[in-house]
Structures are given as C-alpha cells and as structure tokens.
C-alpha positions in Angstrom: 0.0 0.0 0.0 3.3 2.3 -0.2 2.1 3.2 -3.8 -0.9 5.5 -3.2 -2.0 6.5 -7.1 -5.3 5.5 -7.1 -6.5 6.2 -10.5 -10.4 5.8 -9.3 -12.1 9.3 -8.6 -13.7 10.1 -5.4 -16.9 10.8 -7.2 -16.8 7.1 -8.6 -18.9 4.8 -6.1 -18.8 1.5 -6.6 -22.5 0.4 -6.2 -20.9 -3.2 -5.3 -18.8 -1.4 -2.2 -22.2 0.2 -1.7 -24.2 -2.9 -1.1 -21.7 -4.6 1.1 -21.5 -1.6 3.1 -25.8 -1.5 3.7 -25.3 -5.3 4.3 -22.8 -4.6 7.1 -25.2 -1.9 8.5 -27.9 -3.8 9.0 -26.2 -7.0 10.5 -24.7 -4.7 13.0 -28.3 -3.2 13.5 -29.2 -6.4 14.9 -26.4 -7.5 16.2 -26.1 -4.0 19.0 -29.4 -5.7 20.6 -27.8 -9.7 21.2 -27.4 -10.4 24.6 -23.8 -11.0 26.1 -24.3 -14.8 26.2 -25.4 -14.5 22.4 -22.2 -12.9 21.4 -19.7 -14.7 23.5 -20.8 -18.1 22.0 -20.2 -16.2 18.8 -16.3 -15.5 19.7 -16.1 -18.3 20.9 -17.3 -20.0 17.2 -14.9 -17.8 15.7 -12.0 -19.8 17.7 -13.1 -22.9 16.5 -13.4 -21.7 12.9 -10.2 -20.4 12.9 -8.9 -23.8 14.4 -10.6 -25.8 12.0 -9.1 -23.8 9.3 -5.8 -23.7 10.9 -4.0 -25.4 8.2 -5.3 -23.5 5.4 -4.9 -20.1 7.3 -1.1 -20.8 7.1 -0.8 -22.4 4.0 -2.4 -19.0 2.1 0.2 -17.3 4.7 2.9 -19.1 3.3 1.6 -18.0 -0.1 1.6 -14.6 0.4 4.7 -15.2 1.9 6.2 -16.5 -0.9 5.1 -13.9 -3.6 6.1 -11.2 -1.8 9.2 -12.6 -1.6 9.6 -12.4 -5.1 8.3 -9.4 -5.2 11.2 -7.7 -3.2 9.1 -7.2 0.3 10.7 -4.9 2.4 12.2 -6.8 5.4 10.2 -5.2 7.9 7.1 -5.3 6.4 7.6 -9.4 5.6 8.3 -9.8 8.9 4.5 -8.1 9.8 3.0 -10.4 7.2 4.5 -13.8 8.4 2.0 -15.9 9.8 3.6 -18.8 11.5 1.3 -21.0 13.8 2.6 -19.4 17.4 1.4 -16.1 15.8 -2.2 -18.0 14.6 -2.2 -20.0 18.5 -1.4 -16.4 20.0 -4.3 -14.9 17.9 -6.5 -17.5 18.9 -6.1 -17.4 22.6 -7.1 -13.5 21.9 -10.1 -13.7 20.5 -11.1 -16.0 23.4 -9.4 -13.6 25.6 -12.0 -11.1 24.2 -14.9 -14.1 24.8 -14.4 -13.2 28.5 -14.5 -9.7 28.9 -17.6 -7.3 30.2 -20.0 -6.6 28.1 -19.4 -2.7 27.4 -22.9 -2.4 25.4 -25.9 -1.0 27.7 -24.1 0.1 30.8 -25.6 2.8 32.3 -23.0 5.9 33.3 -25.8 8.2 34.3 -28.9 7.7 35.7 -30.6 11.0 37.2 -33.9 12.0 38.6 -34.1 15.4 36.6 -37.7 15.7 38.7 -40.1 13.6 39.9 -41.0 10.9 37.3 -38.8 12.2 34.7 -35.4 10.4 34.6 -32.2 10.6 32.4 -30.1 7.6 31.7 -26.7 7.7 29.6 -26.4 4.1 27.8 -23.2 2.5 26.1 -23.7 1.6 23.0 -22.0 0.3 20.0 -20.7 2.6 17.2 -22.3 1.2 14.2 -19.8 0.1 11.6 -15.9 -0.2 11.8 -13.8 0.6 8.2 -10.4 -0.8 9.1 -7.3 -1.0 6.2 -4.4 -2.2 7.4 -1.1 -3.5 5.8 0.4 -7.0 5.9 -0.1 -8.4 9.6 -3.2 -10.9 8.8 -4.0 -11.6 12.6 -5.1 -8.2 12.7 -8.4 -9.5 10.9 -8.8 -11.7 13.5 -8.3 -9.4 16.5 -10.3 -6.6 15.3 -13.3 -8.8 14.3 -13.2 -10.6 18.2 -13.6 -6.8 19.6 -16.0 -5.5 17.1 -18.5 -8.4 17.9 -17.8 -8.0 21.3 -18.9 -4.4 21.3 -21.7 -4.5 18.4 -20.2 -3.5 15.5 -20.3 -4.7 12.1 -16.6 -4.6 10.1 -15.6 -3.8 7.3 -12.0 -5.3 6.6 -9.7 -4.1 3.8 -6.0 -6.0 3.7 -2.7 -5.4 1.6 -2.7 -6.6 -1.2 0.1 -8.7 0.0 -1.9 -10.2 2.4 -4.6 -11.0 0.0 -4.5 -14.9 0.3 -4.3 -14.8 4.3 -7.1 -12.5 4.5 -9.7 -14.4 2.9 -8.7 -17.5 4.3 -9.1 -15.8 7.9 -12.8 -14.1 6.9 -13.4 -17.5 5.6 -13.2 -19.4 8.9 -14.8 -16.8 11.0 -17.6 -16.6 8.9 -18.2 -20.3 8.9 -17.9 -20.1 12.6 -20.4 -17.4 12.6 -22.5 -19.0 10.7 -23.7 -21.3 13.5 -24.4 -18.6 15.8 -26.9 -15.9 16.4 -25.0 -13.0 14.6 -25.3 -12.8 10.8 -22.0 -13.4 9.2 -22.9 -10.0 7.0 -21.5 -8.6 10.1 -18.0 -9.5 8.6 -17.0 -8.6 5.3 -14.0 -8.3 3.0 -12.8 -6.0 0.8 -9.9 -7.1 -2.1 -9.2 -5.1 -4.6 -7.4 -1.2 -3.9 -9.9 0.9 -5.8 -12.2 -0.2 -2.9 -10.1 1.5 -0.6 -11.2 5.0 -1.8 -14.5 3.4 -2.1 -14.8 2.5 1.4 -13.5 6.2 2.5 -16.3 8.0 0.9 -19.0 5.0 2.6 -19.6 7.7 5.7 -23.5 7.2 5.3 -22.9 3.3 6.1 -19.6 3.8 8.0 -18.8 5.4 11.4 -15.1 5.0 11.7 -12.2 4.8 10.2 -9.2 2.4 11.6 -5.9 2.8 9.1 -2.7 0.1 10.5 0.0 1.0 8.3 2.5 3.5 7.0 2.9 7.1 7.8 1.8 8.4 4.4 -0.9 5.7 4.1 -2.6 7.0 7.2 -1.9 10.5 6.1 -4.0 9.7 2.6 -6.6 8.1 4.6 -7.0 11.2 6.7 -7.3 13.7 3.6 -9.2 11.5 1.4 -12.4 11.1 3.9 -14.8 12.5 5.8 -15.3 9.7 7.8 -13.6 10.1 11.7 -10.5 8.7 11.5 -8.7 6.6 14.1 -4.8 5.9 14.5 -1.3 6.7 14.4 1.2 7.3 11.7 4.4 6.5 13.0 5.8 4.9 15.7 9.2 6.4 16.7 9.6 5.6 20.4 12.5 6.4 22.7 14.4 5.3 26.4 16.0 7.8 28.0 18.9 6.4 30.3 19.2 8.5 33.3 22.3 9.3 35.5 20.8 7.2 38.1 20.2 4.4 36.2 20.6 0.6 37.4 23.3 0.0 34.3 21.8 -4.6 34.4 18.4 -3.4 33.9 19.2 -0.7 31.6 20.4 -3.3 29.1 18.5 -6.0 29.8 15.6 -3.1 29.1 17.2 -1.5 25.9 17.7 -4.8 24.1 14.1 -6.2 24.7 12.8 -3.1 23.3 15.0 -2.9 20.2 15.2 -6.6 18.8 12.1 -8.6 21.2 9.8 -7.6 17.7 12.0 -4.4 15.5 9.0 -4.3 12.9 6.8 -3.6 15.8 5.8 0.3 16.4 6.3 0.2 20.1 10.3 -0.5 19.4 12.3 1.9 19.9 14.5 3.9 17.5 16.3 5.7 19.4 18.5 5.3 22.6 19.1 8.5 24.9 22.2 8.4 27.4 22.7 11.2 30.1 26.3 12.2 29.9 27.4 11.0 33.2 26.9 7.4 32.6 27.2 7.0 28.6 31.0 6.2 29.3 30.1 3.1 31.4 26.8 2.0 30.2 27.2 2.7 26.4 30.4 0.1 25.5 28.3 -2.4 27.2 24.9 -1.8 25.9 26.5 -1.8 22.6 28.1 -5.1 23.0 24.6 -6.8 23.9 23.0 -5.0 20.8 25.8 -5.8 18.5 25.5 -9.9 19.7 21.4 -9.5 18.4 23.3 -7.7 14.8 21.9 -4.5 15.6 23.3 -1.5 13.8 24.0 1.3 15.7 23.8 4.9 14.6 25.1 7.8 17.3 25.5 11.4 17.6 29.0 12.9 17.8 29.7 12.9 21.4 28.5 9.0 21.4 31.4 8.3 18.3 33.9 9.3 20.7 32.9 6.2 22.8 32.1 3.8 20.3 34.7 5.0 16.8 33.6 2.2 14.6 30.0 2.8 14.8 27.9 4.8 12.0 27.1 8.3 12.2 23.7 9.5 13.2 22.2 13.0 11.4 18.9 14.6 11.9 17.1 12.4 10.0 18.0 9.5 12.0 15.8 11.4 15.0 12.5 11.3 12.4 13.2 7.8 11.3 11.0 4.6 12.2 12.9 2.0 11.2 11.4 -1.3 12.0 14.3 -2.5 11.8 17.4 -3.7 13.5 19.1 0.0 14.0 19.4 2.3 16.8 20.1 5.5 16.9 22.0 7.1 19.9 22.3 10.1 21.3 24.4 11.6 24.7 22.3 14.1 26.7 23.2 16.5 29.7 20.2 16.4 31.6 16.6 15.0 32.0 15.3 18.1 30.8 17.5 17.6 27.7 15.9 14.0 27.1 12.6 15.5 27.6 12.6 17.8 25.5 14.0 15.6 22.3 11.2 13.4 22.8 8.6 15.7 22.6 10.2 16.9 19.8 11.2 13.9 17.7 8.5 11.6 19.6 5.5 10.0 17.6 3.6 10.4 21.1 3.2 6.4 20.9 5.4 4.9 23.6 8.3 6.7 25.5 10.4 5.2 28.7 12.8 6.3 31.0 15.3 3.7 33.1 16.6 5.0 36.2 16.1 4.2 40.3 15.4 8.0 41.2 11.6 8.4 41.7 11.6 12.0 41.0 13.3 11.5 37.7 10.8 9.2 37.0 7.7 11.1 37.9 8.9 14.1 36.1 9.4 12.3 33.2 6.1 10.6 33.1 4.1 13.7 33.9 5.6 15.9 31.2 6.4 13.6 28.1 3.5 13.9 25.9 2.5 10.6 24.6 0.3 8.1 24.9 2.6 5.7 27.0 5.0 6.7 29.4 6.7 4.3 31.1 9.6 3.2 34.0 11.4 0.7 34.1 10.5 -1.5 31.7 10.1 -2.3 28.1 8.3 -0.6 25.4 7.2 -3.6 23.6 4.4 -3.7 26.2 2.4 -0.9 24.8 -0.2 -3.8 23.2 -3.9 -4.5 24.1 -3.0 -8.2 24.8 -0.6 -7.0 27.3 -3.0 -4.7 29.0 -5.6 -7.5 29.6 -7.8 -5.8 26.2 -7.7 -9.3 25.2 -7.0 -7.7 21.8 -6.6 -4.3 19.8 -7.9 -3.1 17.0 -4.9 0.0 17.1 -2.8 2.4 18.8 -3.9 6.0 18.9 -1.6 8.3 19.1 -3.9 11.5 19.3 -4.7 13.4 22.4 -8.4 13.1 22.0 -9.4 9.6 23.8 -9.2 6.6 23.0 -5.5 6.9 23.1 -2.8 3.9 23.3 -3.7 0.7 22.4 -7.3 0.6 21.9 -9.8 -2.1 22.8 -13.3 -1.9 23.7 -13.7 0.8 25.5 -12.7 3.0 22.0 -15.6 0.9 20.0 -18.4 2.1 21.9 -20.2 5.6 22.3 -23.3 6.2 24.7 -26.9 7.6 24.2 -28.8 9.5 26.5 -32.3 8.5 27.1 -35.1 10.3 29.0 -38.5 8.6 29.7 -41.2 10.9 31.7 -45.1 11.2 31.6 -46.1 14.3 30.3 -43.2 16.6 31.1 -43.0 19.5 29.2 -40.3 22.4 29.5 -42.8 25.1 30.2 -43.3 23.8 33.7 -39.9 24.8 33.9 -39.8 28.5 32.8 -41.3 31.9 33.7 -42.1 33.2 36.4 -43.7 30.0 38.4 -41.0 28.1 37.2 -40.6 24.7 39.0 -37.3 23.7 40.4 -35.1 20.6 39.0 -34.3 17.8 41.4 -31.3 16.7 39.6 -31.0 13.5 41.8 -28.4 10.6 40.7 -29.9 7.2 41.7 
C-alpha cells in the first residue's frame, strides 16, 4: 500500500462497495441488541473456525509469503506479514481472551432523577460500523473482528494486497464459525481489490469510523481523502531515556528487549538517549549486547567518541522509524534535555525512561506527551493483549481519547435516554417556574 495512485475518482462509487456496506449496516443493527451470552458463544465459534481452518490459514500465509518474496518485500514489512502458527495460537487465545470480557454495550453511566417521574439515563452503545485497512499483519483480521462483535459493531476489513491470500482465508473461517451462531455473518466482510479503498473512505452514510494500520503516508491519505472520523497513528518512533541514576543490568536488559524482542513492531524503539554522566560506562556495554542481536547502531557525535567504529547518526535518523534492527543514539546533559528531544522527535506512541530515582521518573512521566510513558521497563508492552484488552484493533496516538492501544472501551459511544409522563419544559420557565431535582440514583 506504499504506492498510493489511485486512478479511481472520489466521485466514482462502486454500487458493489455500496451494497456490502448496507449489508454490514444492517447485520450490525441487529447484532447491537444480542445479549452478552449470544455474542460470546459467537467469539467463541470464531476460535473454532479459525482452528478448524488452521491449516489453510497458514498455507495462504505461506503463499503470500512467498510472492512477496519475489516481489522484493521490504524486510520489515515481511516480517509483519508472516503468519507462523505461534502467531495463529497467540491470535486465537485473543479472540477468546476477548470471549471473556464485560460486556461494554448498555451500561448505564448516568442515571438521574431530573424531577419527579422524569429520569435521564446515559447508555453505552456500540458505534455502528468499523472501516479498518491495514497493511500486511493478517492476525489483525482476526483481532479486530473478536472486539468488534464483542462491542456490536459490524466490520468492514480491507488487507494489503500482500496479504490477499491470508485475508480471505481468515474471513473465511470466522464466517463459517459465525454461521452457526446468532449473529449474521454480514456482520463481517471483505474487501480485495485497492480501488475499494477510496471506495470504502467515501461510505460515511454506512460507515462510522475509520481504523488505518500502516505506513505514515498511508494513514496521512486516509485522513485527507475522507470524511469519515479517523482513528490511528502514523508513526511509531519511540524512545528510552537512560538516566544518570540508572541501574546500568536493567538498563540493558531493558534496551535490548525493546530494540530486537519484535523491531517491525511500532512500540520498538529507534532511538537510545544516554545522560552524559553514565554514557562512558553504560554505552560500550549496551552496545556489545545490541551488536550480539546484529543491531546496527547509529550515534551522535559525542557517542562516536565512545564507540569509533559505529555509524554516524544525522537529523534524520531522529524522524526515522525503522522497523528494523538499528538504533540511533544520542548523549544528553540532563533529564530536561531528554525530555525535551522526545517531545520533539517523539511520535507520542510509547516513551520510557530507566533509572532508580523516583523524582526523575515522575517528572518524566508527567511531562512527556504521549500516549505511553513508562519506568522501568520495556516498550514492547504498549499492546492491548498486554494490557488484559484481550486484543486491539490499534494504537492511537492522538490526544483526543481513546489513546494507546485501543480495545473496547474506543468501540463504543453512549446515548442519553429520558422517559417521563407528560413533562413538558414550560413547567420549567417563567415566572412560576418549578425547580429541577437533579438527583443521581
């Protein structure tokens, strides 16, 4: 999806993209009013569909695999596309993960005598239907459906093209899985070619969100070319700042998990900050542990005089995601210093500082601005699995909630509703006006 001329125009709708869209709406119609039971024997179909269909799931992977290959993949992205069965088991345990969460559809936030007889209730409810275009990583299908049945929503699903195979495979199984439940498999659908991309971004009578997984100038088109909300994050360029008072063990053990655990991952980080008091001890070693996982290491010109035989960083390193095995580095004077590089270079994704002073700590976490700030620990936990979502359907990166990894709680929206027996607003005005209660039950 790196090649963005789509030759379609935005005033061409495809009344084919049309129809699949008014399908979608009105499986998710019904499917908003299934009860909790209904649904989770749903998800819980959708397991066995996809274990049934295990072995053709990876066999298309290994298709896909296989032609993108030979059509000169980029390493990072190949490695997003692979599909190898701890991935497929992982996925799996996810979507019945998902299976035993709340129900977030019909809880009541509010619930407010405005007077007597007349009461005000706020209601979750599902948003309607989810658009979601994502590049290679196929289990994404599978996560994203698990949380949009869990919350009500239909889903609308539009893969790479190099993902094509492992796509339809996946939709496949959880339709026939779906197919023996109480929610119409219309809930689910497929798009496969890319002139249904620009298709599906104009569909904002049918759909209620927009969920783009992929580059930085793929989510940038998406954003311009619709008028359709838009939820996600471009790029993922995520930092650890070492501090002076850092325990130098956990620093490293820290730093390398983050760089090579998953590099094609966005929570990895790209860059390495070192305050300037402990670069001379910490950096020969951390450098020695990233060179044994053959990571290549880029650094400013203070960290060159350290480490001679390593490459030289330049601004652009700072802006770069790689998703890949290379770090830059950079030697810093202060916390304030590190601080302020991140929220300058940051992507707002996922930021962490390693160091045994609390005060450090709480100063960095309250005034870098992204979305996860953390101590002590690895990036590569910024992931709705991790925090107990049971799956994600993305990471927001925008200040406007939902923001981080996003599960449920970003698929729903609420609905107030007011029942009363006669009240009219005139009691309520002039010069006799009657008084509100205003009482929360």
């Amino acid at each position: 999806m790196t090649n963005l001329n789509i030759a379609s125009p935005l005033s061409a709708m495809s009344s084919a993209s049309e129809a699949i869209a008014q399908q979608t709406r009105q499986a998710a119609s019904k499917l908003a009013f299934l009860s909790s039971e209904d649904k989770n024997q749903a998800i819980e179909a959708i397991a066995q569909g996809l274990e049934s269909a295990k072995d053709d799931i990876l066999q298309a992977n290994l298709a896909d695999c296989q032609a993108a290959t030979a059509a000169g993949i980029a390493k990072p992205l190949y490695k997003r596309l692979q599909l190898d069965e701890h991935k497929l088991r992982d996925a799996i345990a996810g979507v019945r993960d998902v299976g035993k969460l709340n129900d977030p559809i019909g809880q009541v936030q509010i619930h407010r005598e405005i007077d007597s007889g007349l009461i005000l209730k706020r209601i979750t409810c599902p948003l309607g239907v989810l658009g979601i275009i994502f590049e290679a990583r196929p289990e994404a299908a599978i996560q994203i459906v698990s949380l949009a049945i869990k919350s009500g929503n239909g889903v609308i699903l539009k893969g790479g093209k190099e993902a094509l195979n492992s796509c339809e495979a996946i939709v496949k199984a959880i339709k026939q899985g779906l197919s023996q439940t109480g929610v119409n498999a219309d809930a689910v659908q497929l798009l496969t070619t890319r002139e249904e991309i620009l298709e599906l971004l104009q569909l904002d009578k049918y759909v209620d969100l927009i969920i783009p997984r992929g580059s930085n100038d793929f989510v940038k088109f998406v954003q311009d070319n619709t008028r359709i909300p838009v939820l996600g994050h471009a790029d993922g360029i995520c930092h650890i700042y070492v501090d002076e008072k850092a325990d130098i063990d956990k620093a490293i053990n820290i730093t390398v998990d983050s760089k090579i655990q998953y590099p094609a991952a966005c929570n990895a980080i790209e860059t390495l900050l070192i305050h300037s008091s402990i670069a001379g001890e910490f950096l020969p070693q951390v450098a020695a542990a990233l060179a044994a996982q053959n990571v290549e290491l880029r650094g400013d010109e203070r960290s060159l005089k350290i480490l001679p035989n390593i490459a030289a960083a330049t601004e652009i390193d700072w802006r770069t995601e790689y998703s890949d095995l290379i770090l830059a580095i950079k030697i810093v004077d202060s916390l304030t210093e590190a601080i302020s590089h991140i929220n300058n270079y940051g992507s707002r994704h996922t930021e962490a500082i390693i160091t045994e002073d609390i005060t450090a700590a709480e100063t960095f976490q309250g005034l870098v601005n992204a979305a996860g700030v953390y101590h002590n620990c690895s990036t590569r936990f910024a992931d709705g699995f991790r925090y107990g979502f049971g799956a994600e359907v993305g990471i927001s990166t925008q200040q406007m909630p939902p923001r981080g990894p996003v599960g449920l709680e970003g698929l729903i929206t609420y609905k107030y509703q007011m029942s009363g027996n006669g009240h009219i607003v005139k009691t309520y005005t002039g010069a006799n006006a009657k008084s509100f209660s205003h009482e929360d039950l």
